[in-house]
Each structure stands twice: as C-alpha cells, then as structure tokens.
N, C-alpha and C positions, 0 to 999 in steps of 0.2 A: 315706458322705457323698457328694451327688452335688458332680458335676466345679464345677455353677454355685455352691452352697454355697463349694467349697473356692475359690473365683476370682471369688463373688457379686459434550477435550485442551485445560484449565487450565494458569495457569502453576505451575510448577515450580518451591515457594518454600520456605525453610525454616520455616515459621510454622504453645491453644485457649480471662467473663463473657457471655455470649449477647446477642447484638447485633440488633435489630429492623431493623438497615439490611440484614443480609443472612443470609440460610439456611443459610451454611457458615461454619463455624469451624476455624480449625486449633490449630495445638496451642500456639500460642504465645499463644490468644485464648479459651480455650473453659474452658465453668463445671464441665469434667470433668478429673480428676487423673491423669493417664496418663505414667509415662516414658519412654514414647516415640513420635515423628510418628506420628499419628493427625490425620484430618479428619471433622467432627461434619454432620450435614446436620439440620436443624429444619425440620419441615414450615411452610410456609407457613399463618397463623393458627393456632398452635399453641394447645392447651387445654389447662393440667394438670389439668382433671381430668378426661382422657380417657386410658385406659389404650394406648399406640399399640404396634403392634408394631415389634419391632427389627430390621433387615437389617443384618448384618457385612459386609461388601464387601470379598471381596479382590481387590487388583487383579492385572494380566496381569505377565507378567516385561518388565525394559525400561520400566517404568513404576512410580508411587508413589502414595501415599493421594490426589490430588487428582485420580484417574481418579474417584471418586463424583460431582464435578460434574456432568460429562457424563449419567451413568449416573441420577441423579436426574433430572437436566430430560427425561430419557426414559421414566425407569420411572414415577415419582410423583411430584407437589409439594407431596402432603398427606397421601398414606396412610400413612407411616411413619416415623419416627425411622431415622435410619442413622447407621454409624461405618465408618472405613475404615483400619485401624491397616497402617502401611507394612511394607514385606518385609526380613527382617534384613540380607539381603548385597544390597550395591552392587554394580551391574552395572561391569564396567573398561570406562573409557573412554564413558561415557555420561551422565557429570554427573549431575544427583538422578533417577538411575534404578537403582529396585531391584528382588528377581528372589526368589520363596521356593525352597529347597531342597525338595523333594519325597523326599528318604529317610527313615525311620521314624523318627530321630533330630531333624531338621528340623523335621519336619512337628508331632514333642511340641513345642519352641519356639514355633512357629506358632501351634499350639491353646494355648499359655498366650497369649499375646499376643490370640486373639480374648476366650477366657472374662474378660480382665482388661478389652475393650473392654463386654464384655457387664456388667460387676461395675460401672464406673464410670459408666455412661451409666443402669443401671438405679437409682445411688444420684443421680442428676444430675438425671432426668429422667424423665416419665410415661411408661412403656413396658410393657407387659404380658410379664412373662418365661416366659409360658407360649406365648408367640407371636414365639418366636428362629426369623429365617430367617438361613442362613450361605448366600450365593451368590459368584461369582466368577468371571472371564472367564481362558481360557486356564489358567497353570497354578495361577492364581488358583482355577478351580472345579474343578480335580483337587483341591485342599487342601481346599477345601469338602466335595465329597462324606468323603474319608478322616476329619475331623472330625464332618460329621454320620453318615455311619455309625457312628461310634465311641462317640457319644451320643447315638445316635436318642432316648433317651426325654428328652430335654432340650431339645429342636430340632422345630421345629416343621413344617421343612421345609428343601431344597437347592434349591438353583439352580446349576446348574455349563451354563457359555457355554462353548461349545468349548474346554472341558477334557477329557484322557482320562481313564479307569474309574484311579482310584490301583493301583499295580502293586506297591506295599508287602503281604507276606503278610498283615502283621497286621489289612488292612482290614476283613474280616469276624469279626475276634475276637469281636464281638457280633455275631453273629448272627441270633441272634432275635429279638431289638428292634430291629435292622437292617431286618428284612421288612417293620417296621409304618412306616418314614422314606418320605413322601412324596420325592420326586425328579424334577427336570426337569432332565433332561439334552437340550442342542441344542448343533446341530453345524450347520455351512454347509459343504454338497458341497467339495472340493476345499481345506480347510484343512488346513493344515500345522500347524498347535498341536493338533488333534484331525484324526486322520487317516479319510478313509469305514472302515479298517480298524477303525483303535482304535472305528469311533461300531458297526462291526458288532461286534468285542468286547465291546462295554459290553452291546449288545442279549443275549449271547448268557449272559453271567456273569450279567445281571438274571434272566432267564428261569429257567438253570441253581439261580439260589440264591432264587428267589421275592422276590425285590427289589420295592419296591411304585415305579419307576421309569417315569416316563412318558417318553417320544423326541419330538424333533419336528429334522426336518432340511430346513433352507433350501437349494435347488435352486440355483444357478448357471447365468448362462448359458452354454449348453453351448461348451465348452473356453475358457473364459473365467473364472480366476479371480482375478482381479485383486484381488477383493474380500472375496476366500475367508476371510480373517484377520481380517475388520474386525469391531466390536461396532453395533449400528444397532437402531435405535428399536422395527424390528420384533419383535427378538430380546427386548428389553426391556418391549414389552407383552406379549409372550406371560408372561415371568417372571411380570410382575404381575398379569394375569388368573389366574396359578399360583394362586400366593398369594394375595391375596383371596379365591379361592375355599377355602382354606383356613384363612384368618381368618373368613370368613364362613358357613363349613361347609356351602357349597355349591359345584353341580356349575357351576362356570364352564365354558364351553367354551373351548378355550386356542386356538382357530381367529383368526386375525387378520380385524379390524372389517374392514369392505368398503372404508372410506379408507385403511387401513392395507395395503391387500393388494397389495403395492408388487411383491411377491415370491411365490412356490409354495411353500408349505409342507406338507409332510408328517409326518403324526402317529402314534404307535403306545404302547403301553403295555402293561406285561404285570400 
C-alpha cells in the first residue's frame, strides 16, 4: 500500500471554510480537517476544476506554519495549492516558535504529519496528487529531502533552501527510486544552517549514489555574510522555475530573470 494511500515574517498566531477575502487560512479557519496548526495558502482566482499541484512547506527551526506567507508572495500567487503543517517541539524560550527533530525517529512523526497534510488538502481541494512537491528552508529542507527520498515514487519533486544532505543512515533505504527524485538543493556561500562543507558533501554523496539532484549556490559578498541565513525571493524563483518545469515537463532553465539577478548564482547538477 503506498505511504499516500495509507495517509491519502507574519504574525505569529494561534489560528483553518475558505474565505475570498484572503489566500491564507489557518487552522482555526480552514475547509481542511487536520489535528494540528497547519496554514492553507489558495491560489489567487482559484478553479476547482483545475487539478493544481501541491507544495508542503516546512518551515526553518525558530519559526512556525505561517513562514508560507512570505514564502508564497515570492514563489507563486497562482501556480499552486500549498500547506504548511508546524514543527512538533517548541523551541524554549521563543513563544510560537517551533524547530522539527531531525533523528530517524522524528523525522517518521514529521512524514506522518506531511502525508496527513497531503490526505486532507487533496480531500479539500483540487490538486493533482501526482504532482506533491515537499520543499523547506533550513532544517525545514533537510526533512524534505529525508521524506522525499524515502518516497520518491510518490513526490514529485524536493526543494530543500539551505538545508543539509539528512545524516540519518536510513536516508537511502530506497535507493533506486531515490535516483529517479528530482532535487534542488541551494545553499548561500557562508550559511551556518547549511555549511559551503555540508553544500560540498551533498555535491559529493549526489554524484557518489547517482542522485538526480541539481545545486545552485548564492555568492555573498566577499567576507560579508550578514545575510548568509536569510530566505529571499531569488532563492524562491529559482525553486519555482524548478518546478514548473517539472509540472510542465519541460526544460526551464533555473538561471534567475535579468530583474531578478540581484545576486551570482551558481549552478551544477549531476
């Protein structure tokens, strides 16, 4: 039985029927059945009879479901249905700020809590479940990768924002349908939640295990990384030029528009 079968900077609030005055819904407001905070994002001029594809969002640690706002008015305001179900443990000392565990233990919690975001939004609403992207900033897209590795044939695609390569043995248990999982993995020079090490480990284990994973790494200016941590619109069109090109099974070039090229970016793929 597959997994989908078995499971078929906003404020910071505790709060999911879909509302025309606005695109986000949270869980105290939204037309989907979930036990626990989650926020809903509805594309703008929504159709139901257009099958959209799905993006899980997880967010960074230190932060909670309502990091998608941001994250939509950058990536898309039409291309996609999105959910952003929050992280099980409270950060101490940081009010509605949560943080996922990243140990092989954790990380099964985590993947029920996306597959049940993925089960309710596709009984909610018009989404094509053959087109799940799981993406995530920080340790947000280290769980992304570990999850869609672990179901590539389910998933349609990752996106992990300066997240490390997951260090859980069990990441490559699938293997071979692992090789066929699109992958955008980016990193910004001089980040501390994904280190230039970890972003040259990820290149070196892709290569190593025939990972069908693409790299692209944001320059910094030199010794200057004040910004190294941050998520930014450019990192977020590239995800989406990812994808679409993967919904639309063609060859997008993931190069940022010439307005967009705010920054140097560097690309590789194995």
């Amino acid at each position: 039985m597959s997994r989908l079968t078995m499971h078929m900077e906003s404020k910071f609030t505790n709060s999911s029927t879909l509302s025309t005055a606005s695109r986000f819904q949270t869980s105290e407001e939204a037309a989907i059945d979930l036990s626990f905070p989650h926020r809903l994002f509805v594309p703008g001029h929504y159709e139901p009879g257009y099958d959209y594809p799905l993006v899980v969002w997880l967010h960074s640690d230190a932060s909670c479901e309502f990091e998608l706002d941001n994250v939509m008015i950058a990536l898309s305001s039409r291309n996609y249905v999105a959910i952003a179900p929050r992280a099980q443990q409270k950060c101490r000392g940081r009010g509605s700020r949560f943080r996922w565990g990243l140990s092989s233990p954790e990380c099964e919690l985590a993947e029920d809590r996306v597959w049940d975001c993925v089960q309710a939004t596709a009984s909610s609403l018009s989404v094509n479940t053959n087109k799940i992207f799981i993406a995530g900033f920080g340790s947000g897209g280290t769980l992304a990768q570990w999850i869609g590795l672990k179901y590539a044939s389910q998933v349609a695609g990752v996106v992990s924002l300066s997240g490390f390569f997951p260090k859980s043995p069990q990441v490559l248990s699938n293997w071979k349908q692992s090789r066929e999982l699109p992958v955008l993995f980016g990193q910004r020079q001089g980040s501390t939640l994904c280190t230039d090490d970890e972003f040259l480990r990820a290149l070196r284990i892709s290569h190593q295990s025939g990972l069908g994973y693409k790299f692209f790494q944001m320059r910094s200016d030199e010794d200057d990384y004040t910004e190294a941590n941050d998520l930014d619109s450019t990192m977020l069109n590239t995800a989406n030029r990812f994808m679409m090109g993967i919904v639309t099974n063609s060859e997008l070039s993931l190069l940022p528009e010439e307005a967009l090229d705010n920054d140097c970016i560097e690309f590789g793929s194995n």
